[in-house]
N, C-alpha and C positions, 0 to 999 in steps of 0.2 A: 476432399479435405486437402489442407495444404502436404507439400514436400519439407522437409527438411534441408538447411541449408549448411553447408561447408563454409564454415566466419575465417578459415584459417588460408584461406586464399579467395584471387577478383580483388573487384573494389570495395575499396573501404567505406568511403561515402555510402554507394549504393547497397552493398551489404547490411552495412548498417542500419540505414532506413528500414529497406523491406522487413529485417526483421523487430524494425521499431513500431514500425504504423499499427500493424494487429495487438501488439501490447501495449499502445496507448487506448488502443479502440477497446481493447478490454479493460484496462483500466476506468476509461468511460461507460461501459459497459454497466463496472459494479457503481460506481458513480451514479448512474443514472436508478439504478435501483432505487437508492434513498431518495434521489430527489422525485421520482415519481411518487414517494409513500409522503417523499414532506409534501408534496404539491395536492395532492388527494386530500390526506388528512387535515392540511392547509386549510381546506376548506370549514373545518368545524372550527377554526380558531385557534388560537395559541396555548389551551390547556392542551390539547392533543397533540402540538406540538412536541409543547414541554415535558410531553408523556414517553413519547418516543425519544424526544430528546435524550432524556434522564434515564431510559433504562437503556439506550442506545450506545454508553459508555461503556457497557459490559457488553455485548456484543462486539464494539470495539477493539475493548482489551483480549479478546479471544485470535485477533491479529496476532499478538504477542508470542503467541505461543503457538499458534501454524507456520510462524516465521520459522522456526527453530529448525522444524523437517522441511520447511517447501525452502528457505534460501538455503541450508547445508545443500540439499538435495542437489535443487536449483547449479547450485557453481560443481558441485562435485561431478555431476552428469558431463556437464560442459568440458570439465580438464580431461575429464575421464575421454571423450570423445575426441578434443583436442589431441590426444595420442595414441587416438586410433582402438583404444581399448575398449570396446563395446559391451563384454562381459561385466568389465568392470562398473560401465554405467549402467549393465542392467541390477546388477548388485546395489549400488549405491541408489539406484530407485527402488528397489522392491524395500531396504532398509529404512527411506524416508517414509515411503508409504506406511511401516508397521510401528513405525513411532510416532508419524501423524494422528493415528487411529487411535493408541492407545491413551496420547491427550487428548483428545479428540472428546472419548467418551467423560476424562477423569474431569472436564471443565464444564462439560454441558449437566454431568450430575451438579457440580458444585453453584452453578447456577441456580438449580433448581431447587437443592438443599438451601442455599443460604437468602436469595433472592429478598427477602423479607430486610433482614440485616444491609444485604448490599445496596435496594435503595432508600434506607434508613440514613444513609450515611450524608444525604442530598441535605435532609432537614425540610423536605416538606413539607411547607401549614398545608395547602389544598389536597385536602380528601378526595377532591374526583382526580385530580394529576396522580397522585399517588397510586390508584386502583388501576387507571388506563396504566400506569409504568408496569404496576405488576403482573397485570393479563402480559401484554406485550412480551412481557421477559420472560414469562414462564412458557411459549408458544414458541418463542426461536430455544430457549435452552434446549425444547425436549428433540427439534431439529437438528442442533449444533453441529452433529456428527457430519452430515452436507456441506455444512458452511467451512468446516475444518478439511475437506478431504478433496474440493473442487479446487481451492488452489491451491493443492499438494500438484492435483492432475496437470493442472496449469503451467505449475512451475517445472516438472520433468519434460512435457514438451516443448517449452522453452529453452529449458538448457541444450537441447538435441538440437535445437533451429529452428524448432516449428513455433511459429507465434500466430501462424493465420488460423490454424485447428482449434486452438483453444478458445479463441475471438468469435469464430461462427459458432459454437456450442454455449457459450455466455451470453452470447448475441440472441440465442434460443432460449434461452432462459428469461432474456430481460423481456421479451416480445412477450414470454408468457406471465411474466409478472406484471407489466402493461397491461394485459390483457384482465388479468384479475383484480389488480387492486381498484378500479371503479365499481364492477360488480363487487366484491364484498365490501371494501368501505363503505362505501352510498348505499349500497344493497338493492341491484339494478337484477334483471332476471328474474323475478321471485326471491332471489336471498334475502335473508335479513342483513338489514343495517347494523354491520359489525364494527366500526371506524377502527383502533388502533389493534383489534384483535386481526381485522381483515387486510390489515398492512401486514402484520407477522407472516399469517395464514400463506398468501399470497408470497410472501418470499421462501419461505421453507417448499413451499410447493413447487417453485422457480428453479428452487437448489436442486430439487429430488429429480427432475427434469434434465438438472443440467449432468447431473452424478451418472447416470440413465445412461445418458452420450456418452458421455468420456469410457463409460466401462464398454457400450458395444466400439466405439472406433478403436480402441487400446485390442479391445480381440482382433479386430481385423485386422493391425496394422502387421507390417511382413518382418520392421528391422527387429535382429537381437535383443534389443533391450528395451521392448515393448514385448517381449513374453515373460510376465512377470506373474511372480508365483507367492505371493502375499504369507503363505501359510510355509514357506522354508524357513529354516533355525534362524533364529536372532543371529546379526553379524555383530557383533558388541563393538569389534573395531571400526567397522564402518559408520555403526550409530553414534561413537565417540569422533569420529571426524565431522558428521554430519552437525553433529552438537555444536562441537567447537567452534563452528564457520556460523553455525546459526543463533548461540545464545548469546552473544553478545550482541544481535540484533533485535532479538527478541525484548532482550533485558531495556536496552534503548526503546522500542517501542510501547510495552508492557508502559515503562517511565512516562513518555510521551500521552498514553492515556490516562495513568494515573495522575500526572497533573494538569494534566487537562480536565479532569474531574476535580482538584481542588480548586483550578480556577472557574469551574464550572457553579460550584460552592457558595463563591465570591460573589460570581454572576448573579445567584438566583437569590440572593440577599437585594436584590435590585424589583426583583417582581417575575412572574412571569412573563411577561413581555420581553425581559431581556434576556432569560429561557430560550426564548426562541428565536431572538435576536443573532444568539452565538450558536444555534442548532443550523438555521436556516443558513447563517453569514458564514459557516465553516462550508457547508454544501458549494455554495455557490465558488468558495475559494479555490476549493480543489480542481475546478477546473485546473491550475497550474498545477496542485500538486499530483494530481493523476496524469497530470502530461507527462509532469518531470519524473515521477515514480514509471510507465511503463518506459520512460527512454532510458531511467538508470536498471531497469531488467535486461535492456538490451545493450547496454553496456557492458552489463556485467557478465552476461552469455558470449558477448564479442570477444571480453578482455580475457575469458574462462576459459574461450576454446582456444587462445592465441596463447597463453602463459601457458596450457596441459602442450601445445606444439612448440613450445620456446623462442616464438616468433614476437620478443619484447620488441621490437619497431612498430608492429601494428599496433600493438596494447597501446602503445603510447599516441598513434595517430587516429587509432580508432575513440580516444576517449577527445581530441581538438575536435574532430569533427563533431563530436556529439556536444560538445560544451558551446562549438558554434551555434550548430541548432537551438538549444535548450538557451540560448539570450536569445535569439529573437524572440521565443515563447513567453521567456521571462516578461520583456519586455514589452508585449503586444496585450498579455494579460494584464501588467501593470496599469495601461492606458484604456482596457475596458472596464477596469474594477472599477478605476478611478470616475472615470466620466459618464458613465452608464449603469453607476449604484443603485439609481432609481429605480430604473424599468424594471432593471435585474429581479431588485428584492421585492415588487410588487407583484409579481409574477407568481409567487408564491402562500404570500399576503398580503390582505388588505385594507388593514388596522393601520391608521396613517401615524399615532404616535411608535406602534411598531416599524415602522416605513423607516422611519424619521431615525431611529438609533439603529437599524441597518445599514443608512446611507454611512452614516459615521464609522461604522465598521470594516466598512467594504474600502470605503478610501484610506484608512489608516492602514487596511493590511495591502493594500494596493502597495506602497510605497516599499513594501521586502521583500515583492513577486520573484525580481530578476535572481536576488538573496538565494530565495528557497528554490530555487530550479538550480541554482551551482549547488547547492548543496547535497540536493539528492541524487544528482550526476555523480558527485563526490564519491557518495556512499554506494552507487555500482561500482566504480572501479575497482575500490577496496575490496570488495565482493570478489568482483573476478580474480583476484588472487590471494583471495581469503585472509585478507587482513583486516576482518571488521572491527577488531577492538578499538580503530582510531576513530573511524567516524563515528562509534558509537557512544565511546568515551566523550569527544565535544559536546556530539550533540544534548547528550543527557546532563550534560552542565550546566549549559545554556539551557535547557529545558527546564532544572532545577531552580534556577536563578529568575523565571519566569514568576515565580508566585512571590518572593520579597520585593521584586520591584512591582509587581503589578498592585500591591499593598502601600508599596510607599508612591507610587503616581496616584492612584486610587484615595488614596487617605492624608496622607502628609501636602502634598503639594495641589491636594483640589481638583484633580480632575475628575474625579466618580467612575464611572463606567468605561468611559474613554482612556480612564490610565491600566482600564486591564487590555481593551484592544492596543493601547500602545506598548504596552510589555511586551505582546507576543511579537509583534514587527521588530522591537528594536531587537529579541534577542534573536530573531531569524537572521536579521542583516549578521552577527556577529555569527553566529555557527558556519554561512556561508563562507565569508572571507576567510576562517580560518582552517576550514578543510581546503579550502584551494591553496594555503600554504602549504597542511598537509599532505595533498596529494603530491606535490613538488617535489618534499623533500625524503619523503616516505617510497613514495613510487617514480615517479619520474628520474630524480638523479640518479638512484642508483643504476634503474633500467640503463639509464644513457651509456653509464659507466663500462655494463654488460654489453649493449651496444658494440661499442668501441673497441672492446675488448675481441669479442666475437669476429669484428671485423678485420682486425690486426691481427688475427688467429688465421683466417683465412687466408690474409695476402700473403701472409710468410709460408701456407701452403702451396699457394698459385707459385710463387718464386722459385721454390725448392722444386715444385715439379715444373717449371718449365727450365730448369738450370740440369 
């Protein structure tokens, strides 16, 4: 398994990277989960899509609230290690871990308590869509505790430097979720043919697998703050720090699914086909946004360990290089969405009038790739020195402002279905731009200011002692 790395000296570039690649590759990783279950289930058509689609929302929004413990966790380990204080990051993980758990449990009841209700809320008409949502959800709820606790693990090795540990353990998980989801969907082996139940089945069995790992490497590993003791007294002040750094992110994403679901709403007022449409076309998009999500982890573990050692000159050159990076990506994916719509979304299905409003999708949101890769770079940096209430505050604006324009392109001005994909792109392009102001004037000038100061602090020591 990987070493842990020191972000707080070497290079910057290459630091950087090394510890970007395994947290993009796990970002693909969970990525590839879904698209293996849409590309299986794929196979029966677009009500099983819509099935998983539709109850996939709530699985989603359970993100929302792992965010809380895994980014506090996440950035507090990092400063914490940033200054050398190792106790302190073993505290501030054993605290993320026992508030992980204990939402953990309170969301995957609530799934299962309310489920009926929650995808009541879709509206509907198809009886057999309906039935495959609620197998599906009631199969990962009774799981959840997994799905809630592997990127807690994730995130504390992370913040320490290790990104390649937790990459090869999800990487073991997705190999065995690969492995399952043709046997139980199709029902190859002797199994029965389960379709969206043998999609769930098959992930929650990925997770337990992957849960498995992390708890035997976590035994072995040697540093201080990987002997963690889960069952010691609540630190109430730590879990109020953890909080603080984390629900404003939570609260932004929580948002981000929830109207994603009312746009989802809008969608399914269009048919099933276009269910799947925005099920399939979101998969294929994250290619960017999983790029740009595991480099703004590793931003935010760079900028975490360099702000807890007060070395604000890296913070500020470790996030140029990573914004350089994160445009090529932007940029490269922009020119695949757009020109390679086709094959992409055929890949998955083979419904040609479904084909046909994927291409439209995938080119529209092609056009705010570059947008949403500066944006989620954005939102590490803020991370790393735990100022998330600004990116979270834009973004959840602009994420609000998503359902009345997508209503009035939609409705007012004639576009149909194409003015909800043109909502989501125009309000990506604005969230980007305006977090890159905010990082400027939020973090960067003042850092400079520090800078400058620190250095002119210095020279009039160098003077005084060499006089």
């Amino acid at each position: 398994m990987g070493k842990n790395t020191n972000l707080t000296e070497g290079n910057i570039g290459g630091a950087l990277t090394k510890l970007a690649l395994p947290i993009m590759g796990t970002a693909f990783v969970q990525m590839a989960y879904s698209l293996t279950d849409m590309f299986w289930v794929g196979q029966n058509g677009s009500e099983s899509v819509a099935a998983i689609g539709t109850a996939g929302f709530y699985v989603a929004l359970s993100m929302a609230f792992i965010i809380i413990s895994r980014v506090g966790g996440e950035v507090y380990v990092a400063q914490s290690i940033g200054r050398k204080d190792l106790q302190g990051a073993k505290h501030y993980a054993e605290s993320a871990i026992q508030l992980n758990i204990f939402i953990g449990i309170i969301y995957g009841l609530f799934v299962l308590v309310f489920k009926d209700s929650l995808l009541g809320f879709f509206r509907i008409d198809n009886l057999n869509v309906l039935s495959m949502a609620k197998t599906y959800l009631t199969i990962m709820g009774i799981g959840m505790s997994f799905s809630f606790i592997n990127p807690m693990f994730t995130g504390i090795f992370n913040g320490s430097g290790n990104s390649s540990t937790p990459f090869y353990i999800n990487l073991l998980g997705l190999s065995l979720n690969m492995i399952l989801d043709p046997i139980l969907i199709r029902g190859l082996l002797f199994f029965p043919k389960l379709g969206v139940a043998g999609a769930a089945l098959a992930t929650i069995m990925s997770q337990i697998l992957v849960t498995v790992s992390f708890l035997i490497v976590i035994h072995k590993r040697k540093e201080v703050y990987f002997k963690l003791n889960i069952f010691n007294k609540l630190d109430l002040s730590r879990i109020e720090n953890i909080s603080r750094v984390g629900i404003p992110v939570a609260i932004q994403s929580g948002g981000f699914t929830l109207i994603a679901m009312v746009i989802g709403r809008i969608v399914a007022s269009y048919g099933p086909e276009a269910i799947a449409v925005q099920n399939i076309g979101a998969q294929i998009e994250s290619l960017s946004w999983m790029t740009a999500s595991g480099f703004s982890t590793a931003i935010s573990t760079f900028v975490g360990q360099n702000f807890g050692a007060k070395k604000y000159d890296r913070v500020l050159d470790g996030f140029k290089s990573g914004i350089k990076i994160m445009s090529v990506v932007g940029i490269a994916v922009t020119l695949i969405l757009y020109f390679f719509a086709k094959p992409l979304f055929s890949i998955f299905i083979n419904e040609p009038k479904t084909i046909i409003m994927g291409v439209a999708y995938l080119q529209i949101l092609a056009i705010s790739q570059w947008f949403m890769t500066m944006e989620i770079s954005c939102e590490g940096a803020f991370r790393g020195v735990s100022k998330t209430i600004y990116p979270s505050f834009i973004s959840l604006t602009f994420n609000i402002l998503r359902i009345p324009l997508a209503l009035f392109l939609a409705n007012n001005i004639g576009l149909g279905l194409t003015g909800v994909w043109w909502a989501i792109s125009i309000s990506t392009i604005f969230k980007g731009s305006i977090l890159l102001g905010a990082f400027y004037f939020v973090i960067q000038k003042p850092f400079s200011i520090k800078i400058d100061e620190d250095k002119n602090i210095n020279d009039e020591i160098y003077i005084e002692e060499k006089i």
